[in-house]
C-alpha positions as CSV (number, residue, x, y, z in Angstrom):
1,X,-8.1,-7.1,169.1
2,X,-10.6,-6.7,172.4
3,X,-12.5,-9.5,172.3
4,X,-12.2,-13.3,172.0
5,X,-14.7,-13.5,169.1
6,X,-11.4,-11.0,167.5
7,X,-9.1,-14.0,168.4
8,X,-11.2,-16.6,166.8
9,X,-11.4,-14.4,163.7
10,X,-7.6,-14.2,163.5
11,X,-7.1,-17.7,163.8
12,X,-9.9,-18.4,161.1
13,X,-7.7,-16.8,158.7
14,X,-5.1,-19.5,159.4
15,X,-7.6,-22.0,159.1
16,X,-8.1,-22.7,162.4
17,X,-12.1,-23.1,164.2
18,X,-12.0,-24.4,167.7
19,X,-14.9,-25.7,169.3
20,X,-14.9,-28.7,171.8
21,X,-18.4,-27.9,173.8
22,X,-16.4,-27.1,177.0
23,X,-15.8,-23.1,176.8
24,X,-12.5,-23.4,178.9
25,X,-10.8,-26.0,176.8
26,X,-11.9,-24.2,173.8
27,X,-10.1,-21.0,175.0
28,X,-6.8,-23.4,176.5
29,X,-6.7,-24.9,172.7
30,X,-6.8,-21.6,171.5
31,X,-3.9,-20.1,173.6
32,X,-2.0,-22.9,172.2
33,X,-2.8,-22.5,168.6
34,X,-1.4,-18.9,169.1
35,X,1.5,-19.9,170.5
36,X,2.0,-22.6,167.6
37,X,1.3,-19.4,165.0
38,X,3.8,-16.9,166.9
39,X,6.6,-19.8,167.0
40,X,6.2,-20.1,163.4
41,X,6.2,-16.1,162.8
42,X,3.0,-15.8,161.2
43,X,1.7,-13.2,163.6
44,X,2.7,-10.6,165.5
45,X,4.4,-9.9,168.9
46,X,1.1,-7.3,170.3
47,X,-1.4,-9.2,168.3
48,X,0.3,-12.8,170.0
49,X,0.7,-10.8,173.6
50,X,-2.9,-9.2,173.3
51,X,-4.7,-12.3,172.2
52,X,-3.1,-14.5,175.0
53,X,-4.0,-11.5,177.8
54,X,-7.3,-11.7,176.6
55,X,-8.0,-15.8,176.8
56,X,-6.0,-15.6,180.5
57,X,-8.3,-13.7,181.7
58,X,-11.4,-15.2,180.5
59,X,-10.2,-18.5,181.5
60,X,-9.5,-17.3,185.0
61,X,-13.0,-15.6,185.3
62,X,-14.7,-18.8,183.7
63,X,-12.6,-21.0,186.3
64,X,-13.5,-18.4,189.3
65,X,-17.1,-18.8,188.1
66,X,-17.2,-23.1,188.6
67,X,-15.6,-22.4,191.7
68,X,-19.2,-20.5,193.3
């Protein structure tokens, strides 16, 4: 997993498309979809820890971006 179009493909196979319109509330409601899916055990520890590294830092350089 390297990108976030990887993480929307995981969470497609639990049934799950996210898309508000906003990109950084799209990425927050996907961090917390993960989190839902790693509480319940249906994925794994690296795929949960990777997937969340990945939308952290995309959120942070999206928010740095508004900030210019």
């Amino acid at each position: 997993m390297k990108t976030i179009y990887d993480i929307q493909q995981l969470l497609k196979r639990f049934g799950t498309v996210i898309y508000i319109g906003d990109r950084v509330a799209d990425l927050e409601l996907m961090e917390e979809e993960l989190k839902e899916l790693y509480k319940s055990q249906l994925i794994e520890t690296k795929d949960y820890q990777t997937a969340l590294l990945i939308l952290r830092q995309e959120i942070q350089a999206l928010k740095e971006m508004r900030k210019i």
